[in-house]
C-alpha positions as CSV (number, residue, x, y, z in Angstrom):
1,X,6.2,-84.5,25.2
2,X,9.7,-84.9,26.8
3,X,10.8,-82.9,29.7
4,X,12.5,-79.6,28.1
5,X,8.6,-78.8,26.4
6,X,6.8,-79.9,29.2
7,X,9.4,-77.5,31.8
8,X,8.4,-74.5,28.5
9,X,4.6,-75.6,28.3
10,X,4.7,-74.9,32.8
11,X,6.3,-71.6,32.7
12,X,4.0,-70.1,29.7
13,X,1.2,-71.3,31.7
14,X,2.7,-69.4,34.9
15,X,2.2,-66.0,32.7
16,X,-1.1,-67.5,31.3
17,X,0.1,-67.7,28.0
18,X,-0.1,-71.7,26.3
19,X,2.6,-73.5,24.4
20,X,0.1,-74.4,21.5
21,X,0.4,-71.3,18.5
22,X,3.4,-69.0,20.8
23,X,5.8,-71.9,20.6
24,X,7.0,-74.3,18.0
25,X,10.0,-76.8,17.1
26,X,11.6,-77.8,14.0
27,X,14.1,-80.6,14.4
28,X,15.8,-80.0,17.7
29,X,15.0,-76.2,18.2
30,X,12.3,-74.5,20.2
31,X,10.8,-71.2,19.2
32,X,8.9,-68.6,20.6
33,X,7.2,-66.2,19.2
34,X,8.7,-62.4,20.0
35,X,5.1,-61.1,21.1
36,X,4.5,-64.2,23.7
37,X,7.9,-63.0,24.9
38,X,6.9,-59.2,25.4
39,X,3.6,-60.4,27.1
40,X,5.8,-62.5,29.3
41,X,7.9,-59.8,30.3
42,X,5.0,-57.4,31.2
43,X,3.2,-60.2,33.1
44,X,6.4,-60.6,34.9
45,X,6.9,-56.7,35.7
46,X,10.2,-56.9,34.0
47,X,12.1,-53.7,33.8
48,X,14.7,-52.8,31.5
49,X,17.5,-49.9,31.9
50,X,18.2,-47.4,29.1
51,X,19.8,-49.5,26.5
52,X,23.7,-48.7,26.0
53,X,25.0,-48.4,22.6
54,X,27.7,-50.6,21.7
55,X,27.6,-49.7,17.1
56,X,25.2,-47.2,15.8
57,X,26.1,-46.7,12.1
58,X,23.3,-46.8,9.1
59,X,22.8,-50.2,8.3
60,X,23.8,-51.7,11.9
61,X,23.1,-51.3,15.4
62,X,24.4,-53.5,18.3
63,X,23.0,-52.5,22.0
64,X,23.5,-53.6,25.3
65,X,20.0,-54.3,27.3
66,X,20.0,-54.7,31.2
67,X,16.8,-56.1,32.4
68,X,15.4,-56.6,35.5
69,X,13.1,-58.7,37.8
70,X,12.6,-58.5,41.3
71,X,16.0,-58.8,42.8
72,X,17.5,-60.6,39.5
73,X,19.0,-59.0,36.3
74,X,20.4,-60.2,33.0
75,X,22.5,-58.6,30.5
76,X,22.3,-59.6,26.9
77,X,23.5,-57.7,23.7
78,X,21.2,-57.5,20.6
79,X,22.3,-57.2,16.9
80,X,21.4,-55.9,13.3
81,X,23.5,-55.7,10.6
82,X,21.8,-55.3,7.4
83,X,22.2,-58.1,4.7
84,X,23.8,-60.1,7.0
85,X,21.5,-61.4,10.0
86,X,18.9,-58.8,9.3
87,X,16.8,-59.6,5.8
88,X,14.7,-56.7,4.7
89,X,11.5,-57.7,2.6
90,X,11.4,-55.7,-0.5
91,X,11.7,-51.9,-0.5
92,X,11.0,-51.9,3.2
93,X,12.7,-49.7,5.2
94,X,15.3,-51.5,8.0
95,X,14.7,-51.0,11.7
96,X,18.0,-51.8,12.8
97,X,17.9,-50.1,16.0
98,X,14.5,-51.6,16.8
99,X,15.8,-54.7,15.5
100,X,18.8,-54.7,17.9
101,X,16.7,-54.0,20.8
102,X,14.0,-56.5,20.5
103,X,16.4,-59.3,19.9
104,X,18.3,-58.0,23.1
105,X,15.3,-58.0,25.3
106,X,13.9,-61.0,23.9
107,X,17.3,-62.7,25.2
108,X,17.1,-61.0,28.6
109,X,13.5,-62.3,28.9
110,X,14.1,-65.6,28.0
111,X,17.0,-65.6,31.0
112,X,15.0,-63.9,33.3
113,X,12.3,-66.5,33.4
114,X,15.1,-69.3,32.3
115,X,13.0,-70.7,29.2
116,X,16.3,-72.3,28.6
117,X,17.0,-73.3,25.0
118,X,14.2,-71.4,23.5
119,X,15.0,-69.1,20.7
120,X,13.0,-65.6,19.8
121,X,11.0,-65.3,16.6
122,X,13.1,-62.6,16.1
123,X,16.7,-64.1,15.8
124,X,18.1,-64.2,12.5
125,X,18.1,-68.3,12.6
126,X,14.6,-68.1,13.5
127,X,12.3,-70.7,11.6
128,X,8.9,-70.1,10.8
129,X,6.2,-72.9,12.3
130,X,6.0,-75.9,9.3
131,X,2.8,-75.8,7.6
132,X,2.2,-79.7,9.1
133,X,2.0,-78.4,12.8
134,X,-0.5,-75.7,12.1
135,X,-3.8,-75.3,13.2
136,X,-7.2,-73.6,13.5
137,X,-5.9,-72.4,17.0
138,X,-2.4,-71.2,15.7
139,X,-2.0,-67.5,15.3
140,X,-1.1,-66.0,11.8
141,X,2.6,-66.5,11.1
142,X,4.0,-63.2,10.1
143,X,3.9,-63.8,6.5
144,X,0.0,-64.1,6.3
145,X,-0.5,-60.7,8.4
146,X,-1.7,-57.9,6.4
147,X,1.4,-55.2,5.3
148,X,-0.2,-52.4,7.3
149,X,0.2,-54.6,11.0
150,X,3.5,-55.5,10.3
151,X,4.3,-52.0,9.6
152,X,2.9,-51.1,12.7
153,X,3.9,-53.8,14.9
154,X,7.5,-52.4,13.4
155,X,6.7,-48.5,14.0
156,X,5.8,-49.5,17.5
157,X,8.3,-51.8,18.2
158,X,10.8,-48.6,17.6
159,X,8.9,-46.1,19.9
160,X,11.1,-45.4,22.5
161,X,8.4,-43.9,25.0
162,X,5.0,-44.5,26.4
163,X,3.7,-41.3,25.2
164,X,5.2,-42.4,21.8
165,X,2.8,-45.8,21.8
166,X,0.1,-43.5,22.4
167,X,0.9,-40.5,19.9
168,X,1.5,-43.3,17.3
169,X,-2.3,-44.6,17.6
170,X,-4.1,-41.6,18.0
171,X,-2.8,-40.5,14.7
172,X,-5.1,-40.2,12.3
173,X,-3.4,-42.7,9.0
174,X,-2.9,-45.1,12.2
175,X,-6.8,-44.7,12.5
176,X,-7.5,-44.8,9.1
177,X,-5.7,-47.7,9.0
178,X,-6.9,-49.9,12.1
179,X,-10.4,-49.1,10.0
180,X,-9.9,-50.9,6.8
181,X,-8.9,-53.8,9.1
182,X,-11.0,-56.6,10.2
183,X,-12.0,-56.8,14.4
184,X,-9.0,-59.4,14.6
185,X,-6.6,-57.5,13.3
186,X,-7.8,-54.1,15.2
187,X,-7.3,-56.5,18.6
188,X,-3.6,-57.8,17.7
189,X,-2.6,-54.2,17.0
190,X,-4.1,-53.0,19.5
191,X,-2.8,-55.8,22.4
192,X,0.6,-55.1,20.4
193,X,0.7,-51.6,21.6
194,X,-0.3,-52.5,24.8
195,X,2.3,-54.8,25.3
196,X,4.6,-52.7,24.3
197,X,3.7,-49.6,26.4
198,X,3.8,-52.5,29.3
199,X,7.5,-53.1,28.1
200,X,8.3,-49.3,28.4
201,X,7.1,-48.9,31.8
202,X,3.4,-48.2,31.5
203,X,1.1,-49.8,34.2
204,X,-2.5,-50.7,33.6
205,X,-5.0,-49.0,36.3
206,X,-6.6,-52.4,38.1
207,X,-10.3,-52.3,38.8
208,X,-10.2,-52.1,42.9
């Protein structure tokens, strides 16, 4: 382990997250995975300001995302043009506003808590863990997760507001569809709206 992963493995620990199955290198490039970054950021109480919008046309969006921790902020600007860094599977519909914001905040995060060098999941470059440095204790690679969570993972990723989060799992074909999946599937959803109601400002009531 040379200096750069062991300075990534001590700050995931710091927000009790570990290296092993949220981070991964191929060649000389570290990545993290986007969700590790959004737990990051509520563990850190990072805020962010309403985004400004820099392009906003159907197929691309560009924004400008101001975050903030403690007494520091960050400014970063995320992209999505479709066809061009954003790759649409299939007939799936494109999320570029959603798209554009997490690949903004995921920059800002990755400032905030100077994980120097370390790319989001969620950049167009991004490159998916090899096969030979997978194991038991890895998480799913998006490719293996069933449609329906990374429809919702998408759908949530592109609610704007807490009440949104909420709205968008009380309703009844998101129940319906959290029931055909199995008890590790449920959790990820579940901890993925969490994370992301974190993200949008929502605080978790503490046990006194």
């Amino acid at each position: 382990m040379n200096n750069t992963d062991e300075q990534t493995a001590t700050i995931l620990a710091h927000y009790g997250l570990a290296a092993n199955g949220n981070v991964w290198q191929v060649e000389d490039q570290v990545f993290i995975h986007h969700r590790a970054l959004e737990r990051i950021a509520a563990q850190a109480k990072i805020t962010f300001d309403p985004p400004t919008v820099l392009r906003a046309e159907r197929d691309e969006a560009a924004l400008l995302v101001v975050g903030r921790m403690g007494d520091r902020a960050e400014w970063s600007i995320g992209e999505a043009l479709v066809d061009v860094n954003y790759h649409v599977p299939g007939s799936e519909p494109a999320f570029v506003y959603a798209m554009a914001e997490k690949r903004a905040k995921d920059r800002v995060i990755l400032k905030l808590v100077e994980l120097h060098g370390v790319v989001s999941s969620a950049e167009p470059h991004a490159v998916e863990s090899s096969p030979a440095y997978s194991n038991e204790n890895t998480p799913a690679e998006p490719s293996s997760e069933p449609r329906i969570v990374g429809e919702l993972k998408r759908t949530l990723d592109g609610a704007e507001t807490v009440d949104a989060v909420v709205a968008l799992m009380r309703d009844s074909e998101t129940q319906r569809a959290l029931g055909a999946l199995t008890p590790d599937w449920k959790d990820e959803v579940r901890g993925y709206a969490k994370a992301r109601m974190v993200v949008l400002g929502w605080t978790p009531k503490r046990a006194a």
